[in-house]
C-alpha positions as CSV (number, residue, x, y, z in Angstrom):
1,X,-5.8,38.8,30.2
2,X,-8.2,40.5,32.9
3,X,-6.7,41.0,36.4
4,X,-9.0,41.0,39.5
5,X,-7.3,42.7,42.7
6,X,-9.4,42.3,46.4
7,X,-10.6,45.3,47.4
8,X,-8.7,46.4,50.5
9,X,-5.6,43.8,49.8
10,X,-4.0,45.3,46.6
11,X,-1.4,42.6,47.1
12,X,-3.9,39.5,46.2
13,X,-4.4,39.8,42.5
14,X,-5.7,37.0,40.4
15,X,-5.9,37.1,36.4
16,X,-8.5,35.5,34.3
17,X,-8.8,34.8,30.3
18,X,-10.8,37.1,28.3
19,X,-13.9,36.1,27.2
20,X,-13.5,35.9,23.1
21,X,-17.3,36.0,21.8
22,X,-18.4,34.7,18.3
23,X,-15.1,32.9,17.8
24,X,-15.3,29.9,15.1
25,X,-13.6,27.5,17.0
26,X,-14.6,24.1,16.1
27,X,-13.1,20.6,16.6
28,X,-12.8,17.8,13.5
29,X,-12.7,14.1,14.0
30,X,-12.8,11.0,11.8
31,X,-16.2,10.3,10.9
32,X,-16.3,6.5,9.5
33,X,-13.8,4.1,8.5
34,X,-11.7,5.2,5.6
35,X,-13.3,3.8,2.3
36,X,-11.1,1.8,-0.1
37,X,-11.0,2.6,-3.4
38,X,-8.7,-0.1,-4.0
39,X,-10.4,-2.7,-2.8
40,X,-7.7,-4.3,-1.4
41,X,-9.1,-4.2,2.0
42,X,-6.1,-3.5,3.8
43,X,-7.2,-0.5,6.1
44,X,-7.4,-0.8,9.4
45,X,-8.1,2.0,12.0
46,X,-7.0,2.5,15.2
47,X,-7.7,5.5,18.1
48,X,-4.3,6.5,20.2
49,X,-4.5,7.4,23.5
50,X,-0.9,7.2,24.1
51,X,-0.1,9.6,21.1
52,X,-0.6,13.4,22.1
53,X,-2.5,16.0,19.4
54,X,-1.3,19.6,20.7
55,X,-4.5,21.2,19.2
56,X,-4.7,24.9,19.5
57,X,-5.9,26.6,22.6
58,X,-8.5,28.9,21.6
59,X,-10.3,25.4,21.6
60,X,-11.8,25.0,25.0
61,X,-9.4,23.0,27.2
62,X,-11.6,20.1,28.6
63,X,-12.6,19.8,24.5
64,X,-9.3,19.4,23.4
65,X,-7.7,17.3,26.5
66,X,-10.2,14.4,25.3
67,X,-9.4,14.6,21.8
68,X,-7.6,11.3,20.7
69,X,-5.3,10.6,17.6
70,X,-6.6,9.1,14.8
71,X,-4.5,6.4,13.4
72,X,-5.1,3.7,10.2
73,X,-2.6,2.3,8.0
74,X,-3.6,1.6,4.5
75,X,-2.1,-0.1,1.3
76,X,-4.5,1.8,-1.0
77,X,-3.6,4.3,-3.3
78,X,-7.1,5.8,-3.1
79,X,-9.2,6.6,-0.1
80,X,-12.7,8.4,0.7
81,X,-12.7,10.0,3.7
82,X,-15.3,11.6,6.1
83,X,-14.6,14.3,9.1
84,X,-17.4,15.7,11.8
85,X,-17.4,18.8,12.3
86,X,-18.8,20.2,15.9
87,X,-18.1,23.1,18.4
88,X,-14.8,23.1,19.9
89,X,-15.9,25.8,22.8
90,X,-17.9,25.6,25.9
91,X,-18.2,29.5,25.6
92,X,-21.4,30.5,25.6
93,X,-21.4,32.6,22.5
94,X,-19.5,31.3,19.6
95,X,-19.8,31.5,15.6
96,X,-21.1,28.3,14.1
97,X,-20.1,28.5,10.6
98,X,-16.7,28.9,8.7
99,X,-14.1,27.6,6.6
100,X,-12.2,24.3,7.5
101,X,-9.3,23.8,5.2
102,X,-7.2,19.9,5.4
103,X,-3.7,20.0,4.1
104,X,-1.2,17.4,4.5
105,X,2.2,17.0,6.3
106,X,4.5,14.3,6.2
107,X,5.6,13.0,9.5
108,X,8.6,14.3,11.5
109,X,11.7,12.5,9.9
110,X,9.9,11.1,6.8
111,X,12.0,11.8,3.5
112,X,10.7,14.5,1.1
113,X,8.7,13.1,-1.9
114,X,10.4,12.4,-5.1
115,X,9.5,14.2,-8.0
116,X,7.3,11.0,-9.1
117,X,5.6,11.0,-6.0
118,X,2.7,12.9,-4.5
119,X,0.4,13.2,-1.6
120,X,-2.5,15.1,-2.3
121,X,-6.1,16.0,-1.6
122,X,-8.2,15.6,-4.7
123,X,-10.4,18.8,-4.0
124,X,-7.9,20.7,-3.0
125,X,-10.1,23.4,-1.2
126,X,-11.3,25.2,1.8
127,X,-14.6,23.4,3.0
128,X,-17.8,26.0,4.0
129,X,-19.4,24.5,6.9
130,X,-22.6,25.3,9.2
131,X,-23.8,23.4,12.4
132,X,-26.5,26.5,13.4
133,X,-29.2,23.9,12.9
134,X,-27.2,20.9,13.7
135,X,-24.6,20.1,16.4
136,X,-22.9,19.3,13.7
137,X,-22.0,19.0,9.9
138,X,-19.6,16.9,7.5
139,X,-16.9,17.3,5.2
140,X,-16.1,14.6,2.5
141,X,-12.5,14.4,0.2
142,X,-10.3,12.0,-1.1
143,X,-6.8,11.6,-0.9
144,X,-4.7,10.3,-3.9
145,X,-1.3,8.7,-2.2
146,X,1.7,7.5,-4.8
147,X,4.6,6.9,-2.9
148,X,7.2,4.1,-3.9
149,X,8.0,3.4,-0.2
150,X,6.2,3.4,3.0
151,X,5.1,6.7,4.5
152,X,3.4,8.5,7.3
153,X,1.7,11.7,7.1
154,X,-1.0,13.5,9.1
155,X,-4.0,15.6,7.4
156,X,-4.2,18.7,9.5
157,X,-7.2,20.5,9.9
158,X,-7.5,24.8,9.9
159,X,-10.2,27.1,10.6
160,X,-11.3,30.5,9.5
161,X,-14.1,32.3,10.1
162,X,-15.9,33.7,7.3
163,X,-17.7,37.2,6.8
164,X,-21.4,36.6,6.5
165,X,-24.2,39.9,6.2
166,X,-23.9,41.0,9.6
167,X,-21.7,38.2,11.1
168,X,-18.6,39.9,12.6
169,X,-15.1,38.5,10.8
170,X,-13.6,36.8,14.1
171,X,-10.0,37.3,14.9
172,X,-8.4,34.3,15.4
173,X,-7.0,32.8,12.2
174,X,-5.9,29.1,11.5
175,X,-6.9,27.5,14.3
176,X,-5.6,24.1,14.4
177,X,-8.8,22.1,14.9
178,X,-8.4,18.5,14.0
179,X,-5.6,15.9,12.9
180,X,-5.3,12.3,11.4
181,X,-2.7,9.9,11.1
182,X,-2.1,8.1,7.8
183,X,0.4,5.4,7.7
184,X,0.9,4.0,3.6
185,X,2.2,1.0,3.6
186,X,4.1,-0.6,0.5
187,X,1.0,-2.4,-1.7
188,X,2.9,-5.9,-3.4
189,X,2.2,-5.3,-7.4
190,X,-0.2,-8.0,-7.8
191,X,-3.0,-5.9,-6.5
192,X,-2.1,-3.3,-9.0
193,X,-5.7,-3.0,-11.2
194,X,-3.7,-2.5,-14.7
195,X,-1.9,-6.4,-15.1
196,X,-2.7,-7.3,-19.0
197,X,-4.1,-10.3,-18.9
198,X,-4.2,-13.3,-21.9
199,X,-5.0,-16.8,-22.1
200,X,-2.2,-19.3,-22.5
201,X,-0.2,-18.7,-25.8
202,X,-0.1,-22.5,-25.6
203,X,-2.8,-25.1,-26.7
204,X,-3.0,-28.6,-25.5
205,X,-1.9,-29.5,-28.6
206,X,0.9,-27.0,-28.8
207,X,2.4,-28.5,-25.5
208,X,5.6,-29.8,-25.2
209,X,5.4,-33.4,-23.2
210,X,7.4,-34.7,-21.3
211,X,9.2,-38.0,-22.9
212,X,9.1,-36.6,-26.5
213,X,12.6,-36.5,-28.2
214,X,14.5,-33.2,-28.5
215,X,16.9,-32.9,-31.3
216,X,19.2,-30.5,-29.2
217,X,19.6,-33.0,-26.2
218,X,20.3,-36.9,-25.9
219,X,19.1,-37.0,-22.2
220,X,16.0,-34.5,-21.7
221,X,14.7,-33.6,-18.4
222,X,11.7,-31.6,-17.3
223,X,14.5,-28.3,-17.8
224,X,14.8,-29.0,-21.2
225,X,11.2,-29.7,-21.6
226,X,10.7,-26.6,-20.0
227,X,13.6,-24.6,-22.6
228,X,11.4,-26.2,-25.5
229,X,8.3,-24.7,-24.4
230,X,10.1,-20.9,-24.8
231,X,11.7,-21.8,-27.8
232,X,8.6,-23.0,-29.4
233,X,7.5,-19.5,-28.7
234,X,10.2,-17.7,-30.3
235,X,12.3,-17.1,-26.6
236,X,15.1,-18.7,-24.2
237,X,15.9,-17.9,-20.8
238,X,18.6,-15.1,-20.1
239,X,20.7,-17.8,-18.2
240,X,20.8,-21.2,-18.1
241,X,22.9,-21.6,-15.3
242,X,21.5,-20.5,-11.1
243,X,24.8,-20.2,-10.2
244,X,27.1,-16.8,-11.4
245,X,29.8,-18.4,-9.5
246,X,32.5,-20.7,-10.8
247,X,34.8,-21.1,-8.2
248,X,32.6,-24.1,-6.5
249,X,30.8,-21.2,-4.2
250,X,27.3,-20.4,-4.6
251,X,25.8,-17.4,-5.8
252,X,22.4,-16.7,-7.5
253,X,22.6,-15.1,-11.0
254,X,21.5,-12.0,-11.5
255,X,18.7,-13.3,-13.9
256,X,17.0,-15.5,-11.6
257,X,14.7,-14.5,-8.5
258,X,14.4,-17.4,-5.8
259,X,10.6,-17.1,-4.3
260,X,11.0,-19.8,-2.1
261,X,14.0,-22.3,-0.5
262,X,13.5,-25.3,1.7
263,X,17.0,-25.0,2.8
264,X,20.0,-22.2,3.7
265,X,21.8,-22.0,0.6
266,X,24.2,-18.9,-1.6
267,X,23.8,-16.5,2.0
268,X,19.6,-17.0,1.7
269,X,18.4,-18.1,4.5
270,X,15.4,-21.0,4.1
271,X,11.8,-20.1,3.4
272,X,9.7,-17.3,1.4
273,X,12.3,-14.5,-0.2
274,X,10.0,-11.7,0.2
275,X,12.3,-8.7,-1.2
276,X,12.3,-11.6,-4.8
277,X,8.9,-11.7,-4.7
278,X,7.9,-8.6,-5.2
279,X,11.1,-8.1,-7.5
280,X,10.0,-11.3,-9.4
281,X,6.2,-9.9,-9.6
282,X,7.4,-6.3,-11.1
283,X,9.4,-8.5,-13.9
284,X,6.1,-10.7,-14.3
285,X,4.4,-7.9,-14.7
286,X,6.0,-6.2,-17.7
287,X,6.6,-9.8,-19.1
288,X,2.9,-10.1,-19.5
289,X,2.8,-6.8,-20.9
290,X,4.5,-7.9,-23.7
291,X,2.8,-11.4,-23.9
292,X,6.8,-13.1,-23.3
293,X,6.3,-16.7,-21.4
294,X,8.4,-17.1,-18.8
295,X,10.4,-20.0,-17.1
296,X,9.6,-21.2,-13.8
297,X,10.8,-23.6,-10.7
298,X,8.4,-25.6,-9.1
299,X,8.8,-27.2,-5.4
300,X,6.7,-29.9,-4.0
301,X,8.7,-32.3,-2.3
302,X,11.2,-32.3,0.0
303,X,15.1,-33.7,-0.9
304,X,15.2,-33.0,-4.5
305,X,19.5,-32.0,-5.3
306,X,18.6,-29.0,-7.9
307,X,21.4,-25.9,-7.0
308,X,19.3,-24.3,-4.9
309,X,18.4,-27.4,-3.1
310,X,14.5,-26.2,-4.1
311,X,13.2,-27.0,-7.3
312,X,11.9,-30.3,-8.1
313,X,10.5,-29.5,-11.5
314,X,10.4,-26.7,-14.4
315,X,7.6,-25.6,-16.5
316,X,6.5,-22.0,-18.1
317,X,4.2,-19.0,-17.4
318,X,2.1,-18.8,-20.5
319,X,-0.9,-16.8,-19.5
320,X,-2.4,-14.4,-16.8
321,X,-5.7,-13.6,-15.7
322,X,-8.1,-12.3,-12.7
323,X,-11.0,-14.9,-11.5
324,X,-14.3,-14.2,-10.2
325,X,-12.7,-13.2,-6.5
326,X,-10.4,-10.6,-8.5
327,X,-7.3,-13.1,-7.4
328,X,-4.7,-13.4,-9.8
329,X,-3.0,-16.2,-11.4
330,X,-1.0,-17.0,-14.4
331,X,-1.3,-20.1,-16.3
332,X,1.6,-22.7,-15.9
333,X,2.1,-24.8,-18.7
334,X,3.5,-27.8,-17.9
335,X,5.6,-30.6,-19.4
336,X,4.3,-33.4,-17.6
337,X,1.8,-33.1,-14.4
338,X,-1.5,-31.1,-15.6
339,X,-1.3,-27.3,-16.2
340,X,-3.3,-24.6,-14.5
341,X,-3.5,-21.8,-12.4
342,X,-1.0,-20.6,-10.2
343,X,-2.6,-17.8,-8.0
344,X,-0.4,-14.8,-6.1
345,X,-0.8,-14.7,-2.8
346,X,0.3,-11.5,-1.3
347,X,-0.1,-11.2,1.9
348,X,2.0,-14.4,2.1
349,X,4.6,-13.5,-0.1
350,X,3.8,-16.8,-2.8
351,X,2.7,-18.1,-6.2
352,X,0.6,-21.5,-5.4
353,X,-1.5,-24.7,-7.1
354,X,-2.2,-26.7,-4.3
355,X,0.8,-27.8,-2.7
356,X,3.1,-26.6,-5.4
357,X,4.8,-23.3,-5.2
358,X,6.5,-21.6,-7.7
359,X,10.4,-21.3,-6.2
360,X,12.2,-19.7,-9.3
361,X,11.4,-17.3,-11.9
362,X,14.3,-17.2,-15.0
363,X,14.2,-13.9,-17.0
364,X,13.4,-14.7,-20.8
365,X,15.0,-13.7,-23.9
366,X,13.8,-13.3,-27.5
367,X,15.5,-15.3,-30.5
């Protein structure tokens, strides 16, 4: 720092910066919103003013006091991304080309990763860039994000200057140039791209109706209906009975996942069970895997006196499939309205035909 002294008044002194010439010192924002590879067309991108970015202060002050915070959140597990890359110094003379080199960081407090996840830039590399002709130039990567739990990580952006036939090597080193903020958010399973998918395993004619005699029962309901389905198809559900309790309390067995109540009942409170949902959709999935039809509770009405004062009716999962929107849905066979399609909803936490909702889903159980 240079220090300027009045000639005739030693004691008023005043110091200056030095004036650093051909410096790479350039700046790196978001260029475009974030493409999904996904598809699932849950990124959304924000700009925070509130939320400093301490960028390094060989970039030019009245640069980097503007320079906002790049936000988006994002449920993909895949995403393309785009940076601008411009001159981050008002000084006169400045380098204009370089290296820029993004690495990520998880946010202050986040856990580590687990060994099965990862956080990574596909081209993991140190980007050449020129803007002698331009103002400015792009970089393109993509970032590959498989984390089992919500996370938030920035990319961070680094430059070095690079050694060029007569360009002068500039001294600064890693300058902090640019940063985004990436929040993951936990994607529901049924926009996973890898369900197996199958027609029903049962024919109209292979159905089991509702009114026909069962040798096992004298006095068959819509359950039992619903029991003779699996069993045609060589299976039998883990538990028969909702309730692990037998002490006259209420508890749900381990075997069942409640999607949906209509009323407080075993310590659930009434409405979507979000956390069985998802739990119910990870079983689903692996059931489908392995082409095993599975027992469901249907609610439609209001009053019915099932045990988890929910389910009106029973029938069974006995397909799965994508339609033409890429929604899924499984195939409901059932023992006495009309079959069909079910389709997941995820964002509201649901499995749906209309106004019936699929409330129960009973693990099955080879013969």
């Amino acid at each position: 720092m240079a220090t300027v002294t009045e000639c005739g008044n030693p004691s008023n002194t005043f110091s200056i910066e030095p004036l650093e010439m051909w410096e790479f010192t350039p700046i790196v924002s978001l260029d475009a919103e974030p493409i999904d590879y996904d598809d699932v067309k849950e990124t959304s991108l924000v700009y925070k003013k509130d939320e400093k970015v301490t960028l390094s202060d060989k970039i030019s002050k009245s640069i980097r006091d503007k320079y906002t915070l790049m936000v988006f959140t994002t449920e993909s597990k895949k995403l393309s991304l785009k940076f601008t890359v411009k001159n981050g110094t008002t000084d006169q003379f400045y380098d204009d080309d370089g290296y820029i080199k993004p690495e990520i960081a998880l946010a202050k407090g986040e856990k580590e990763l687990t060994e099965k996840e990862s956080i990574k830039i596909t081209d993991d590399k140190s980007f050449l860039v020129d803007y002698t002709k331009k103002k400015s130039t792009l970089i393109e990567f993509d970032v590959e994000i498989n984390t089992e739990t919500e996370k938030t990580f920035f990319i961070n952006f680094y430059a070095n200057d690079n050694k060029k036939y007569f360009d002068i090597e500039g001294k600064y080193k890693n300058v902090f140039c640019g940063q985004v903020k990436v929040i993951k958010k936990k994607s529901s399973i049924c926009k996973d791209k890898d369900w197996s998918f199958f027609p029903s395993l049962v024919s109209d004619s292979k159905k089991v109706t509702y009114g026909s005699s069962l040798s096992w029962t004298n006095t068959p309901e819509c359950y039992h209906y619903a029991l003779q389905q699996l069993k045609d198809l060589g299976y039998w559900v883990k538990t028969e009975r909702w309730n692990k309790k037998w002490d006259g309390t209420k508890e749900l067995n381990d075997d069942i996942f409640q999607l949906y109540l209509s009323s407080d009942v075993a310590g659930m409170k009434k409405g979507i069970q979000k956390e069985m949902f998802e739990n119910s959709l990870i079983y689903l999935k692996q059931a489908m895997e392995s082409k095993t039809p599975v027992m469901v509770g249907l609610h439609y009405r209001e009053g019915y006196a099932n045990e988890d004062l929910t389910t009106d009716h029973f029938a069974v999962i006995t397909g799965c499939g994508r339609d033409i929107d890429g929604k899924l849905y499984f195939e409901v066979t059932d023992n006495f309205y009309s079959s069909g399609k079910y389709y997941c909803i995820c964002e509201n936490y649901e499995i749906i035909k209309g106004n019936y909702i699929i409330s129960q889903v009973r693990k099955s159980r080879k013969l």
